[in-house]
C-alpha positions as CSV (number, residue, x, y, z in Angstrom):
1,X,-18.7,19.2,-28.9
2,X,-17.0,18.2,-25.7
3,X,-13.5,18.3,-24.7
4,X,-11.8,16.1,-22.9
5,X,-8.2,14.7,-22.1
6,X,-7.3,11.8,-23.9
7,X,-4.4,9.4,-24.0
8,X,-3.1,8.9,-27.8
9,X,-0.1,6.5,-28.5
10,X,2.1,5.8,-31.8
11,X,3.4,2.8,-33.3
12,X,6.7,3.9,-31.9
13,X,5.0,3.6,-28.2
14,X,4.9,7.2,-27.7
15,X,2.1,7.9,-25.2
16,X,0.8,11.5,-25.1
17,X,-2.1,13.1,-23.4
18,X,-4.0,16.2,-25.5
19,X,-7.1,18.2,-24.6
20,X,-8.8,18.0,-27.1
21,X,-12.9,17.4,-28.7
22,X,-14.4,13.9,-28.0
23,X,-14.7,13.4,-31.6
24,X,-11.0,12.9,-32.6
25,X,-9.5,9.7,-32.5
26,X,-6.3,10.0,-33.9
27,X,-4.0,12.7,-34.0
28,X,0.5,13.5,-35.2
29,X,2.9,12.2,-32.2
30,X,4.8,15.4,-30.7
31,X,7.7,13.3,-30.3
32,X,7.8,11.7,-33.8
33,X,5.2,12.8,-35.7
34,X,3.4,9.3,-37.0
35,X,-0.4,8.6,-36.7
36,X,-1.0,8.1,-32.5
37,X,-4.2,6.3,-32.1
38,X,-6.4,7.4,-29.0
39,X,-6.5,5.0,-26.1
40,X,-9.3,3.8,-24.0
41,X,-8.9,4.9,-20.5
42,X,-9.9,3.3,-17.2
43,X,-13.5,5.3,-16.0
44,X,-12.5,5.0,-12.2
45,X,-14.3,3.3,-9.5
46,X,-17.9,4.3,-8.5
47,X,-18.5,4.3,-4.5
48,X,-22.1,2.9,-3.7
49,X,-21.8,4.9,-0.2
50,X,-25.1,3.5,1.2
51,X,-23.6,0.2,1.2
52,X,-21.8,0.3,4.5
53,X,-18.8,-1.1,2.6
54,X,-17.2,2.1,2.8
55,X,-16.9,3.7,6.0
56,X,-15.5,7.1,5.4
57,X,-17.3,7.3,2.3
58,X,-20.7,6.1,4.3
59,X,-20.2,8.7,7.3
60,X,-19.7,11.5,5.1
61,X,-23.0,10.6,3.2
62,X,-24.6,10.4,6.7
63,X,-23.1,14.0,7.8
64,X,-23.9,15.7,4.5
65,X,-28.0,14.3,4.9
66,X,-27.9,15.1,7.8
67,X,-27.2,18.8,7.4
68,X,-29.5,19.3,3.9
69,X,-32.7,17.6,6.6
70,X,-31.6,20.5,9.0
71,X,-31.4,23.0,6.4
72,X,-34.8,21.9,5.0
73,X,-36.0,21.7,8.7
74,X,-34.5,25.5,8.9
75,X,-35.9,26.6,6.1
76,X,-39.5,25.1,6.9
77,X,-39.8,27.2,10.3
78,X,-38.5,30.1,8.7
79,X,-40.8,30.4,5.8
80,X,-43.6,27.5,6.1
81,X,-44.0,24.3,3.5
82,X,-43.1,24.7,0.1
83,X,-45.9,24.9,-1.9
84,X,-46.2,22.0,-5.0
């Protein structure tokens, strides 16, 4: 099972966060001790960094290809083609 942090709240409006496995949906309020219920929490944004419609977040992606091609380029010289 996988643990997680989740956000629970109670009929009294008591939010409260626990660690705890992915398969528990309700757990006892620490503040009053009725059934909390657990809440379904906003994921977050997802970049598309080739896009351009990102700047910082499209210039890092250009730096960090840029040094794994050098690396590769490095480690081609140094020790031939990789063999398939």
């Amino acid at each position: 099972m996988t643990r997680r942090i989740y956000d629970f709240r109670c009929p009294g409006g008591h939010v409260v966060e626990k660690f705890i496995d992915d398969s528990v949906t309700q757990v006892d309020c620490e503040i009053c001790q009725q059934s909390s219920t657990r809440l379904v929490s906003f994921a977050g944004p997802v970049l598309d960094v080739i896009s351009g419609h990102f700047p910082s977040a499209t210039m890092r992606w250009a730096k960090d290809r840029q040094e794994k091609i050098k690396a590769e380029r490095r480690a081609t010289e140094l020790h031939g083609p990789a063999e398939i």
